[in-house]
C-alpha positions in Angstrom: -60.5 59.4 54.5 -63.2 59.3 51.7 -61.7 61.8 49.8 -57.8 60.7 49.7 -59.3 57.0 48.5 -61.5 58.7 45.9 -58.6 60.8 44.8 -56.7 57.8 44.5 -58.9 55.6 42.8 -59.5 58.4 39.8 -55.8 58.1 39.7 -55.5 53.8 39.3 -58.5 54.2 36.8 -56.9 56.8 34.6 -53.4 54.5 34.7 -55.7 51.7 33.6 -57.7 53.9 30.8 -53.9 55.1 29.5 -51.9 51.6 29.9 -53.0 49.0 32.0 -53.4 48.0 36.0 -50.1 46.2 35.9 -48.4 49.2 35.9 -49.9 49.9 39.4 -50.0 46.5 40.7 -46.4 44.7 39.9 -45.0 41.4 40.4 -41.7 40.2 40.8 -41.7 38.1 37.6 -44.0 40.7 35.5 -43.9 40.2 31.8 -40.2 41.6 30.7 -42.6 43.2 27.3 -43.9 45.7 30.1 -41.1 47.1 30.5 -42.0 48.6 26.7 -44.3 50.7 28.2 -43.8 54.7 28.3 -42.7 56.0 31.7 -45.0 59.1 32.8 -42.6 62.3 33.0 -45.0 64.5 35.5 -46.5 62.9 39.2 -49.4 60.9 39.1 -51.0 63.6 41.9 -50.1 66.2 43.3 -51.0 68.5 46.7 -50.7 72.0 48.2 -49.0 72.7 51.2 -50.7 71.9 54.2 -53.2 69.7 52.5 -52.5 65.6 53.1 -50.5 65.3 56.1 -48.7 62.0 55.1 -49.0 59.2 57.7 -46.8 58.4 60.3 -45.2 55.2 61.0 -42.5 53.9 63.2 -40.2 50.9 61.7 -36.6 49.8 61.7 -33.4 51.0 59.5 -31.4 48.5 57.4 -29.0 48.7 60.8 -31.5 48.2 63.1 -32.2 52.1 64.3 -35.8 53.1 64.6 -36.7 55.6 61.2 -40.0 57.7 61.2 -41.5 60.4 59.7 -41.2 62.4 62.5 -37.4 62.2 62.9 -37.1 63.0 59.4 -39.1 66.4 59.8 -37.7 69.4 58.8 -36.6 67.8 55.5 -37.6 66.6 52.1 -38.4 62.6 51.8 -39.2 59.9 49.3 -41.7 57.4 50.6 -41.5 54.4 48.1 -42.4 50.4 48.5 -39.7 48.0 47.3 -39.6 44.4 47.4 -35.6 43.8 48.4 -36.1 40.3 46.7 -37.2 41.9 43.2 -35.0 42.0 40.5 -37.0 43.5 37.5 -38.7 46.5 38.1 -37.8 47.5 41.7 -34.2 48.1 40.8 -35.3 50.4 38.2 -37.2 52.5 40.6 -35.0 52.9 43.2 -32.0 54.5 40.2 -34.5 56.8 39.4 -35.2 58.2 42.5 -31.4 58.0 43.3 -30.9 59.6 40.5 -33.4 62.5 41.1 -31.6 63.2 44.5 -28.7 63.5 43.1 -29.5 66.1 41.0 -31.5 67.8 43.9 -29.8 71.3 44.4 -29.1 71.8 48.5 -30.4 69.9 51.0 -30.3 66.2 49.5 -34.0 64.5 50.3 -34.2 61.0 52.3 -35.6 58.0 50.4 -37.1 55.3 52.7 -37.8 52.4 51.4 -40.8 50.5 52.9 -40.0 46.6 52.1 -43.5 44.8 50.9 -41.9 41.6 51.3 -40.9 40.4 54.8 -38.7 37.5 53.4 -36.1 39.9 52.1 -36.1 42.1 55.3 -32.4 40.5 56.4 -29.5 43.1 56.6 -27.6 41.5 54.2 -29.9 41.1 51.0 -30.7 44.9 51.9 -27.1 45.7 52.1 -26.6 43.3 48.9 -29.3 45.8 47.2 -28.0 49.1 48.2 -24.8 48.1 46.3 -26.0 46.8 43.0 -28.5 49.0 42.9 -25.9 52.3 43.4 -28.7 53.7 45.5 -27.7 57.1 46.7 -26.2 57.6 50.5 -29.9 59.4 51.6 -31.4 55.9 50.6 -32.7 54.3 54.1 -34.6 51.0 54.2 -37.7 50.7 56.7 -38.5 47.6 57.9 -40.0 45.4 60.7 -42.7 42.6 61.1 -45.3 41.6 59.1 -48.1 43.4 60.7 -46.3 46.3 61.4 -45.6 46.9 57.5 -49.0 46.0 56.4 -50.4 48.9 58.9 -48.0 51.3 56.6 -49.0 49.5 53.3 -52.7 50.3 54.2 -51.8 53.6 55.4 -50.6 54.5 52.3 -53.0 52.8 50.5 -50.3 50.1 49.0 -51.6 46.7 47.8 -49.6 43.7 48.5 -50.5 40.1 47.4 -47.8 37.1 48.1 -48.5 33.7 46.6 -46.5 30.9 46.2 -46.0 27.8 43.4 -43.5 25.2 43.1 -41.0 25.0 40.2 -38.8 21.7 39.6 -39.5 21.2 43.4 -39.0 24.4 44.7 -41.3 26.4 46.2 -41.2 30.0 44.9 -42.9 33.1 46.8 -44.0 36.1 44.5 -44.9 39.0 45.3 -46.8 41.9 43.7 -47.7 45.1 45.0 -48.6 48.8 43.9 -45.4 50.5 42.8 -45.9 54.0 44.0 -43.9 56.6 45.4 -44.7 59.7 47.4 -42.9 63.3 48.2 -43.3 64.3 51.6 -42.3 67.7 52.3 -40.3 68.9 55.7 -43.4 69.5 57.7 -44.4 66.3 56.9 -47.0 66.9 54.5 -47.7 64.7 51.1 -47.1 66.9 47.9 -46.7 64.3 45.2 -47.8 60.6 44.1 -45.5 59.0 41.4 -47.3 55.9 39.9 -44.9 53.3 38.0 -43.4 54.0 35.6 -42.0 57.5 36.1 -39.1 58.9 35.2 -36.1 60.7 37.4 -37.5 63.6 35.8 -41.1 63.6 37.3 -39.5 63.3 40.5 -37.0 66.1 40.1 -39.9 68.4 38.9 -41.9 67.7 41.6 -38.9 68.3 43.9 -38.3 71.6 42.6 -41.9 73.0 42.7 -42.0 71.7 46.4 -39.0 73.9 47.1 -39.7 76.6 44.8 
């Protein structure tokens, strides 16, 4: 509603007051001198129980079972938005969640990974990048057809822009979107926003004052 996009934007326009909008809005070939940039230690947002019911959406697995919210209730999950073709920044995100799930004391939380870019959707590129990623075992991909992943980018109020160029007579597709993850607690309600960069630790606090 309204309210969730206001919130939001106050959020993008205090990331741009403090670094820059490229943090929130990343390419695939972003400027390596980014990376220079201090990670933020504490969620972007964060809500009370029973506040921002997180919305649902049906898509595919990395083996080609449905995964929702709703089959996940009852436990703790990672929503984040990865390009399975990126090899700068995405990679980095996904070790820090992995590693703040590792560190997560009982029950381990689910990441799902919502792919932004269609064209790395296959089995085995997301296989490829669970391995040299070392995601954690909890990590699940989510995936499915175009217009069924830009209903959850918009849902969750993710940008996505693809263009394309041509290099020594190739033609290269790019892709940048908002890097942002969010802490969905068992009954399915949002309780934290993590805006890139963060670190492990801002997601490991937040998971301990969920539980707590």
């Amino acid at each position: 509603g309204v309210a969730r996009w206001a919130l939001l934007a106050a959020v993008a326009l205090a990331a741009v007051a403090a670094v820059s909008l490229a943090f929130v809005l990343r390419g695939t070939n972003a400027p390596a001198a980014q990376t220079q940039m201090p990670a933020s230690s504490t969620a972007a947002a964060t809500w009370a129980t029973g506040k921002q019911r997180a919305p649902e959406f049906e898509l595919r697995d990395e083996h080609g079972k449905p995964i929702s919210l709703t089959s996940l209730r009852g436990r703790m999950v990672l929503v984040t938005f990865i390009d399975p073709l990126c090899r700068d920044f995405c990679p980095i995100e996904a070790q820090r969640l992995s590693d703040a799930v590792r560190g997560a004391t009982g029950e381990k939380p689910t990441i799902v990974a919502v792919s932004v870019n269609t064209a790395g959707n296959r089995a085995d590129i997301l296989r490829v990048d669970e391995r040299k990623w070392n995601v954690v075992p909890q990590w699940r991909w989510a995936v499915g057809s175009e217009a069924a992943l830009t209903r959850v980018w918009h849902a969750y109020h993710i940008a996505v822009i693809a263009t394309t160029k041509t290099v020594a007579g190739v033609r290269v597709r790019n892709v940048a979107h908002t890097e942002a993850s969010y802490l969905i607690d068992g009954k399915g309600y949002e309780r934290a926003l993590f805006l890139w960069p963060y670190t492990s630790d801002a997601v490991t606090k937040a998971l301990r004052a969920t539980t707590s």
